[in-house]
N, C-alpha and C positions, 0 to 999 in steps of 0.2 A: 504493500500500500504506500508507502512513505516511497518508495520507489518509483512509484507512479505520478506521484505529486510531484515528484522532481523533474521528473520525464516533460512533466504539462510545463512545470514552469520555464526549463529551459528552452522548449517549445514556443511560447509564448515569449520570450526575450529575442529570438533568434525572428519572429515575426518581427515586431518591433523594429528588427535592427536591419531588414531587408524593406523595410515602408519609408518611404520618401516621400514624407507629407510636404516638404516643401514643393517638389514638384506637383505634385498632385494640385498645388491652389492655380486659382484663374490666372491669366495673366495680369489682369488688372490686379491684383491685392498683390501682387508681387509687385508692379510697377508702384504701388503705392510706399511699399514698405520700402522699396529702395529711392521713391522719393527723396526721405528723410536722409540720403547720405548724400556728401560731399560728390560734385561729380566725378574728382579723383577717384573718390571711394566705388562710388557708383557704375563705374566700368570696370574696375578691379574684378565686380561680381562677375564678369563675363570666364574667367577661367574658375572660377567655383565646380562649375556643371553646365553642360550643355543646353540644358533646360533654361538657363540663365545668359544664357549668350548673348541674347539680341532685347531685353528685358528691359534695357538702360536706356536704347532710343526710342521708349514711350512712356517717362519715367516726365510728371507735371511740375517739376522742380529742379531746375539746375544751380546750384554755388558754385563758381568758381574761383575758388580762393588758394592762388599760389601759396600762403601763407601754412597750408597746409604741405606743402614740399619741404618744409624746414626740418621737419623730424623725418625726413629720409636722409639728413647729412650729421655724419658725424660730429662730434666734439670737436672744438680747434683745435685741443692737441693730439689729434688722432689725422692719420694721414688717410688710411683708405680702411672700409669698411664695409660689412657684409648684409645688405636691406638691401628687400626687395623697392625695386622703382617700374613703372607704367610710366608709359609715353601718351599723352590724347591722341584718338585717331589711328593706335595703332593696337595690335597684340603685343607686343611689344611689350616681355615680362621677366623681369631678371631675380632670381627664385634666392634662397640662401643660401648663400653659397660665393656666390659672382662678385667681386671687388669692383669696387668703383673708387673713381679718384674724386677727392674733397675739393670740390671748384668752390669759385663766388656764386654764392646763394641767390645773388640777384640776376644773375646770367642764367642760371635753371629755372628761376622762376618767370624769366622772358621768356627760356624756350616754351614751358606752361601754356603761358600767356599766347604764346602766335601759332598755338594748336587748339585752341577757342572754335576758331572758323571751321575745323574738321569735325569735331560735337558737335556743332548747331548745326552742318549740313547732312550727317549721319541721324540727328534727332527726328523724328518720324513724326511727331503729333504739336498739338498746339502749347503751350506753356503756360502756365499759372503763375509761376516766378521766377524769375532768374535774377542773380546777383555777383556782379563780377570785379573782382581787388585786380585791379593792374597800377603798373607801373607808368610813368610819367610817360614817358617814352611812346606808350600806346595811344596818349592821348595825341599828342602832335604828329602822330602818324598819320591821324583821320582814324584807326581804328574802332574810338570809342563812339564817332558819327555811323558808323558801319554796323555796330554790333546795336547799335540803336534802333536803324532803321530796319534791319532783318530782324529782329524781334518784335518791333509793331507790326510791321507787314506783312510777314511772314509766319512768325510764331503767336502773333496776336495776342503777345504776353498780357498780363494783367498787373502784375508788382514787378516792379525793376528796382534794382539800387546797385551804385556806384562808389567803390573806393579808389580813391589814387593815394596809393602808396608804398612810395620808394624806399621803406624800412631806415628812414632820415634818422629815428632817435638811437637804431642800433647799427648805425653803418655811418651815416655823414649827418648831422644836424645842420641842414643850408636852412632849412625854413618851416615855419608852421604849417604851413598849406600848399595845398596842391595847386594845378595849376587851373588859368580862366576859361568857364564855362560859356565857350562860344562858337556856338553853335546855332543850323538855321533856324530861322523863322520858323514855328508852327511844328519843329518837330517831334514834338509830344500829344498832337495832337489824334491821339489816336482812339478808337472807338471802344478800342477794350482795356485799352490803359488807366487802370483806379487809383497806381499806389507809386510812388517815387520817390527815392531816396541818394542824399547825394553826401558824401563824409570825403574831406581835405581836399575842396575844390573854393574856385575862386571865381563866383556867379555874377558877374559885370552886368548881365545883360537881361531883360525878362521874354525878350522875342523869340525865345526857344519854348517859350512857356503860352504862347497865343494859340486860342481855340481850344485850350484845352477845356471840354465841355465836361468831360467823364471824366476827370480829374478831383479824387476823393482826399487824398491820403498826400501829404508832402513833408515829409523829414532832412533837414539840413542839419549836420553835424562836422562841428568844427570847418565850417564855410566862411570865406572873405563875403559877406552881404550888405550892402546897403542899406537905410530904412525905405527910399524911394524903388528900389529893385526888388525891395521882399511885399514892399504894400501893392505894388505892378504887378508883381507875379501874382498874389490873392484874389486882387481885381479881375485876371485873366482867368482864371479858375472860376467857371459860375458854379460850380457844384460843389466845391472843396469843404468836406466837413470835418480833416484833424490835419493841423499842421504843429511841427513840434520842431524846436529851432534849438541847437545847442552849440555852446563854447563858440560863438562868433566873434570877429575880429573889430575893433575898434570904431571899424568902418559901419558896425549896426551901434547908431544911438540911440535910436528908438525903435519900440515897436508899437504900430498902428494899424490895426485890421478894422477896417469898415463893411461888414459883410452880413449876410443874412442867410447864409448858409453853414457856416462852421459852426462847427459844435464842440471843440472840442480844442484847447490849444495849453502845449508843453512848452515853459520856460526854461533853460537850466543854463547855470554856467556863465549867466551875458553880464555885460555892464554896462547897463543906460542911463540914458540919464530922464527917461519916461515910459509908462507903458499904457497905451489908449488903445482901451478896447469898445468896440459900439458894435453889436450883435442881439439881436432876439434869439436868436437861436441856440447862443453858447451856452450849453448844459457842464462843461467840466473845465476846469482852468487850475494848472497843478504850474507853478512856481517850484525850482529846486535852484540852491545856491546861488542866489540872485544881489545884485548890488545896483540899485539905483533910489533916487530920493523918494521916499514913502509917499509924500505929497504930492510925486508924480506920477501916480499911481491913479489913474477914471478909467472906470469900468463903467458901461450901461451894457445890465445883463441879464432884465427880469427872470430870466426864465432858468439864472443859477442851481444847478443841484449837488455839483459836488467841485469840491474848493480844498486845493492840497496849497501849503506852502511850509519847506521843511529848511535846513540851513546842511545838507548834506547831500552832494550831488548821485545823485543813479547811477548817471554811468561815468566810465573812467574817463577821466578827465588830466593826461598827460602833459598838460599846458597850464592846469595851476591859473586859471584866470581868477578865481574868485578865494580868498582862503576865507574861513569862518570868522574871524577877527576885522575883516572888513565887508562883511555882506549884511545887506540888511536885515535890521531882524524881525521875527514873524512879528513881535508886539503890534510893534510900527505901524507896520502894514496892513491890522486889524484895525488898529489906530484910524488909521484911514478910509479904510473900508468900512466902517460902519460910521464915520466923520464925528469919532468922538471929540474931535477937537477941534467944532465946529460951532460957533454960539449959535446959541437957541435961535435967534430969529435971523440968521443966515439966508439967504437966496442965493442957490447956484445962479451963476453964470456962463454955466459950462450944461448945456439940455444933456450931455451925457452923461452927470453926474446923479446915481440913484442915492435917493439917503436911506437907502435900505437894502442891500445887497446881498443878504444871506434870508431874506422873507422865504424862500422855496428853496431853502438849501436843505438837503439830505445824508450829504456826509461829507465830513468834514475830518481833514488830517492837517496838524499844526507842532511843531515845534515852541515849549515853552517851558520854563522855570517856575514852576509850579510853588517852589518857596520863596517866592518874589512878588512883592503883595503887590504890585502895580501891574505885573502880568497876570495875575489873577483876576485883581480886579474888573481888566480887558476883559477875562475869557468870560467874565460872569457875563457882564451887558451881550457879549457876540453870544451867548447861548440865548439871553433872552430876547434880542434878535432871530433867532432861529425860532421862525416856528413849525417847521416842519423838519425837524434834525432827527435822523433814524441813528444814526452810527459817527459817532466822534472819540477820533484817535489822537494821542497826543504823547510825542515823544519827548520823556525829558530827557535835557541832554549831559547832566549834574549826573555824577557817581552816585552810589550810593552812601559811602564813608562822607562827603562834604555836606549830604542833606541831616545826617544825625549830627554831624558836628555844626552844624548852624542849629539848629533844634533843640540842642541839649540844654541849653539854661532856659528855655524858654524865652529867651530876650531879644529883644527887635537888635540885628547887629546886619547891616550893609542891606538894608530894605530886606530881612527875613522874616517869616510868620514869629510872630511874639504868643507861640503856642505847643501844642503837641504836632508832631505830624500826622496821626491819627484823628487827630480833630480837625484837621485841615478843611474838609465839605462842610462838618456841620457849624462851624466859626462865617464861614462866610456866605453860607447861605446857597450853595449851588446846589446840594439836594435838593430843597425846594425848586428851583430851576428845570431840573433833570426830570423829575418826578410829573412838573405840572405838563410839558408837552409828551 
């Protein structure tokens, strides 16, 4: 008996181990899963299995990031070394074993780069997104005008995004940015293009941005912008509903969106010296590491619901524009937005000034010092302000060890609560607050 149960199971293992569920799926959920890989990655799969051969030219997601060829080269003090490398466009597969010699990083990643054109002619179906890092080089070639318009007209891409980058902070530091976005007239205007994104370029111009009707989505990161080239470009976008602007150069002093269709706009990293916003429509406005005068801060935006503003940027931010010791800070900024430091019988003079800007807000994330009775004080009036506030987050940015050593004698010392910190809600009265919406 016990013999027999072993018989089954080996039986049963030996099944197992002869099923090739992965060929067995559609070809589509295979194109999908290999979606999600690097298109390095993504044609690698073609020596896997037969089955997988041809899997990669109907794959709705291409990345092309040379960036990823770095961990095929060894260490610098290592001369030649044993990793596998693929070539784009070809079979073209050197297994462990096969020594290569340790070149300039940036020359393999050209060569990367000018096997592009054999992917997107081998690629079989339409694209969903493509995203491509090249090097300077590629731009003043015309290649990045090339890889542009075969993927509107051709690929009928939907999200595109661009990097130019010459790996400057770990090879040569010539400059912050990439080079100027110029390029024709009208050529983004394309019928299925939603989403655009452009990281270490230098955007002179808006006329590459005309008729863009079905233009949703537009992310600039670490871009040379103008305030008159960013509010042109907005204007040209009748449909644009999130645009999100990060670590720009000197050259943006303000930002001004006059629009009726966004809904949705990311600050981080900038230093203005104003920001006007005039929208019906903007439902979300998230501020991170920001530095310009509080009081130059008009928002008209009845229709506010969710409202971030933190003193700690998102994303990496390699250029150090803003440190925390000179960015604005969120008090302020409430300060303003709710015009608590505005007399009673005030009249704007500014129509896009609401004196009520969080009336329909719903969630709310803030950076504050919660044992700093003057930021408190703020946060109490912005809560009762809020009268539809579902979810409010608030990061303090104080240690732990500095809130009990301000706390410990119970005594007011450099504007601190003159209390317990457990008693902190019900001293000031924000339960009551909380409780009543």
């Amino acid at each position: 008996m016990i013999v027999h149960q072993s018989s089954r199971k080996e039986s049963n293992c030996e099944t197992m181990a002869t099923d090739d569920f992965i060929s067995n799926l559609p070809d589509e959920v295979l194109a999908t899963i290999i979606s999600g890989l690097p298109a390095i990655e993504a044609i690698r799969t073609t020596i896997l299995s037969k089955r997988l051969k041809d899997v990669w030219r109907n794959v709705s997601r291409l990345d092309f990031d040379p960036k990823g060829v770095k961990k095929l080269f060894p260490a610098p003090n290592r001369r030649r070394s044993t990793v596998p490398v693929i070539q784009f466009g070809s079979n073209v597969c050197h297994d462990e074993g096969d020594d290569i010699d340790d070149t300039d990083p940036r020359e393999e990643i050209s060569r990367v780069v000018k096997n592009i054109d054999n992917v997107l002619l081998s690629h079989e179906r339409n694209l969903m997104s493509c995203r491509i890092v090249h090097l300077s080089n590629s731009y003043r070639s015309g290649d990045v005008e090339k890889w542009i318009k075969y993927l509107t007209s051709e690929k009928k891409v939907q999200e595109l995004a661009f990097l130019c980058d010459d790996f400057q902070h770990e090879f040569y530091p010539v400059s912050l940015y990439g080079w100027g976005l110029n390029l024709p007239s009208g050529i983004f205007s394309c019928r299925t293009l939603q989403s655009l994104e452009f990281t270490n370029y230098g955007i002179r111009f808006h006329r590459p941005f005309h008729h863009c009707h079905n233009l949703k989505t537009l992310k600039l990161y670490y871009c040379d912008i103008r305030t008159e080239t960013l509010e042109a470009i907005v204007s040209s976008c009748d449909f644009m509903e999130h645009l999100s602007v990060c670590s720009s150069t000197s050259s943006l002093k303000q930002v001004r969106i006059f629009s009726q269709t966004v809904k949705t706009v990311e600050l981080e990293s900038l230093d203005l010296e104003g920001i006007y916003l005039s929208t019906q429509s903007l439902g979300a406005l998230v501020l991170h590491s920001m530095k310009f005068p509080a009081k130059s801060l008009v928002i008209h935006a009845p229709n506010l619901r969710v409202f971030t503003a933190t003193r700690k940027p998102i994303t990496k931010n390699p250029y150090n524009f803003t440190r925390p010791s000179k960015q604005t800070k969120i008090a302020e900024i409430l300060e303003y937005c709710t015009h608590l430091l505005t007399p009673v019988n005030y009249k704007a003079s500014d129509p896009m000034e609401d004196p009520n800007l969080f009336k329909n807000l719903r969630e709310l994330t803030i950076d504050l010092d919660l044992n700093d009775r003057r930021e408190m004080l703020i946060l109490c009036i912005v809560l009762q302000r809020c009268l539809s506030l579902h979810q409010l987050e608030i990061n303090i940015e104080e240690s732990r060890s500095e809130i009990e050593e301000a706390t410990r004698d119970y005594s007011s010392v450099n504007n601190r609560l003159p209390y317990p910190e457990t008693k902190l809600w019900e001293k000031r009265g924000c339960a009551t607050v909380l409780h009543s919406h």
